[in-house]
C-alpha positions, 0 to 999 in steps of 0.5 A, spaced: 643 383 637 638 388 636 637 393 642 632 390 648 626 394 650 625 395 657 618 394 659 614 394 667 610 388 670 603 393 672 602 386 678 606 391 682 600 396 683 596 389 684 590 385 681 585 391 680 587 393 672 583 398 670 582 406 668 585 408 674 592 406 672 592 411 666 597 415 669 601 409 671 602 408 664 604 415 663 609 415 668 612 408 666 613 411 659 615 419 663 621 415 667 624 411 659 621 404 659 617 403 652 613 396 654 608 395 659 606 387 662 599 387 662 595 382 666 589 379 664 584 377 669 577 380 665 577 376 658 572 381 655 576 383 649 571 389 649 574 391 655 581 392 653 578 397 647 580 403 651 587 400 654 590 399 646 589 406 645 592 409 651 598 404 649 598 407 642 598 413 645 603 412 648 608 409 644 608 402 649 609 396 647 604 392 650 605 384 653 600 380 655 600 375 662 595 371 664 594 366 670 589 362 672 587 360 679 583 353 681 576 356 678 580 354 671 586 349 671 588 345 665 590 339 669 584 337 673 581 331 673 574 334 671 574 333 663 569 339 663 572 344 667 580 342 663 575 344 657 572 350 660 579 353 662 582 352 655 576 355 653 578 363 659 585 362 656 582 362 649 578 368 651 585 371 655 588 371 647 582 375 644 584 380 649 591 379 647 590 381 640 586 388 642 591 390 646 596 389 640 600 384 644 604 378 640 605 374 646 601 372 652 605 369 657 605 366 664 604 360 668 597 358 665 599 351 664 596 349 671 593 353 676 596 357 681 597 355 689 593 348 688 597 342 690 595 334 690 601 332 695 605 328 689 608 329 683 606 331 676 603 325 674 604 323 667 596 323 666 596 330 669 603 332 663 599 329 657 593 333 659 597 340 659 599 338 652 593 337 649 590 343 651 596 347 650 597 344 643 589 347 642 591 353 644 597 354 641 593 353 634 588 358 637 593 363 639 598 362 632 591 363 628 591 370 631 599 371 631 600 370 638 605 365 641 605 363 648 610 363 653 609 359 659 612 360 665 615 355 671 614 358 678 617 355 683 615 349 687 611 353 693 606 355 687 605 350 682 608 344 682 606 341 673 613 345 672 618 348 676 624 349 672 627 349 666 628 342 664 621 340 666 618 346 662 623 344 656 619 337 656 612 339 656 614 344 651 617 338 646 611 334 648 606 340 645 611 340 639 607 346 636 611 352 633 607 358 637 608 355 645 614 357 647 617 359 654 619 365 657 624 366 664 623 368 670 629 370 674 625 369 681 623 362 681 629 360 677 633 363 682 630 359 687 629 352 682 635 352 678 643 350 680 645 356 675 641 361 671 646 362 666 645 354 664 637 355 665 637 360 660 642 357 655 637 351 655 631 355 654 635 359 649 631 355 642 625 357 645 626 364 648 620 369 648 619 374 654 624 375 660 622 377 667 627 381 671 625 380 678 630 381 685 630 375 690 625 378 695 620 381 688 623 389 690 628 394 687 633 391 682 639 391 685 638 392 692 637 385 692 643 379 691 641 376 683 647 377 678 642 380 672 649 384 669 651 376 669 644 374 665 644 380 662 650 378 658 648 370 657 642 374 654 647 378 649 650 371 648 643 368 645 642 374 641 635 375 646 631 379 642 624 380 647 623 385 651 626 386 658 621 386 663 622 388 671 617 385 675 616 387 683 610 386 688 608 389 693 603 388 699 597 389 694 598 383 691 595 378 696 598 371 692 605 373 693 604 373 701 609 379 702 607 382 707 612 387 708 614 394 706 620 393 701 621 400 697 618 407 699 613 408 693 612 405 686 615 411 682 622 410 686 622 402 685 621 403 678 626 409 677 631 406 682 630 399 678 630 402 670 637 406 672 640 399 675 638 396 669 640 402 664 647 402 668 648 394 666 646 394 659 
């Protein structure tokens, strides 16, 4: 198995990516991680112009992440807004491609926080297929693949574990959708995280390393030396990303102050991890 680069999820500094946070990259780059995930909420592929730039610079390897939120949601009962969402999420790939980024992951198959009470409907799947398969075709035409994401029951409810995620993925049937793991929202969904991710394993193109609270990696009770090891079982390839969240971010409701500063979570996280792999 080729080695597996480490890459930092920049959501722990919060939504507000821009300029500012150049020198967050130099010091992600300074303390040895060699990717960087990068969150498109601005799809202006202009605006990302400077961004490629900075990462080549650098020597990261970017991946891009999007989400959409109710103003977008690819399962909505209205027939235009379901092709207004496809249409930002088309837009979310032009900015992956200038930043230079082969993937853009996340859970953009519904929009995050927004329940009906009930179950996925078969009405509500057969929507996300088709505009994902659409998408999919689009992203492949510029040499992206996606990697959708579950979360967990509390912030989506289309897909939230691996099984749910497999079937939709079969149901767009198109060789640029693919999955990526998330070991925050699988260790709340899944019996096993080892199982989960033997199952994903055909699909397989990003992993986030995430902590049960979304803190330090280490410090918390996931098992990521036994992950770790399931990957190398796989021969998992992609980048290893560790994502962490702070009060900055609003949408992960922690309310709380869980490490000191960011370059301690980062460091204390990048040499746990060293330390296992």
């Amino acid at each position: 198995m080729n080695r597996n680069i480490v890459g930092m999820n920049l959501l722990l500094w919060g939504t507000e990516i821009n300029e500012t946070l150049f020198p967050v990259l130099e010091e992600i780059r300074s303390i040895g991680f060699e990717g960087v995930e990068i969150p498109i909420f601005r799809t202006d592929p202009s605006y990302w112009r400077p961004w490629r730039k900075k990462l080549e610079e650098l020597g990261l390897r970017p991946v891009a992440v999007t989400l959409n939120g109710p103003e977008f949601n690819q399962i909505s009962s209205d027939a235009g807004l379901r092709a207004k969402t496809l249409e930002r999420n088309k837009m979310a790939i032009d900015c992956a491609a200038v930043l230079g980024s082969k993937l853009l992951t996340g859970p953009f198959h519904s929009a995050l926080g927004v329940f009906t009470g009930k179950p996925a409907r078969e009405e509500e799947l057969g929507w996300a297929a088709d505009n994902l398969r659409e998408l999919a075709e689009y992203a492949q035409n510029q040499g992206i693949v996606l990697g959708l994401e579950y979360l967990n029951r509390f912030e989506s409810y289309l897909v939230t574990c691996s099984e749910e995620l497999i079937a939709l993925i079969k149901r767009v049937d198109h060789p640029a959708c693919k999955v990526m793991f998330d070991t925050f929202h699988a260790n709340i969904e899944e019996k096993s995280l080892t199982e989960a991710i033997h199952h994903l394993a055909p699909w397989l193109v990003h992993v986030q390393l995430s902590e049960n609270d979304r803190s330090t990696l280490g410090q918390g009770h996931i098992n990521f030396r036994e992950i770790l090891s399931t990957l190398h079982q796989i021969n998992y390839e992609g980048m290893l990303s560790i994502e962490a969240f702070s009060p900055k971010l609003s949408a992960a409701n922690i309310w709380r102050k869980m490490f000191v500063s960011e370059s301690d979570l980062m460091r204390d996280s990048f040499k746990h991890l060293q330390s296992l792999l």
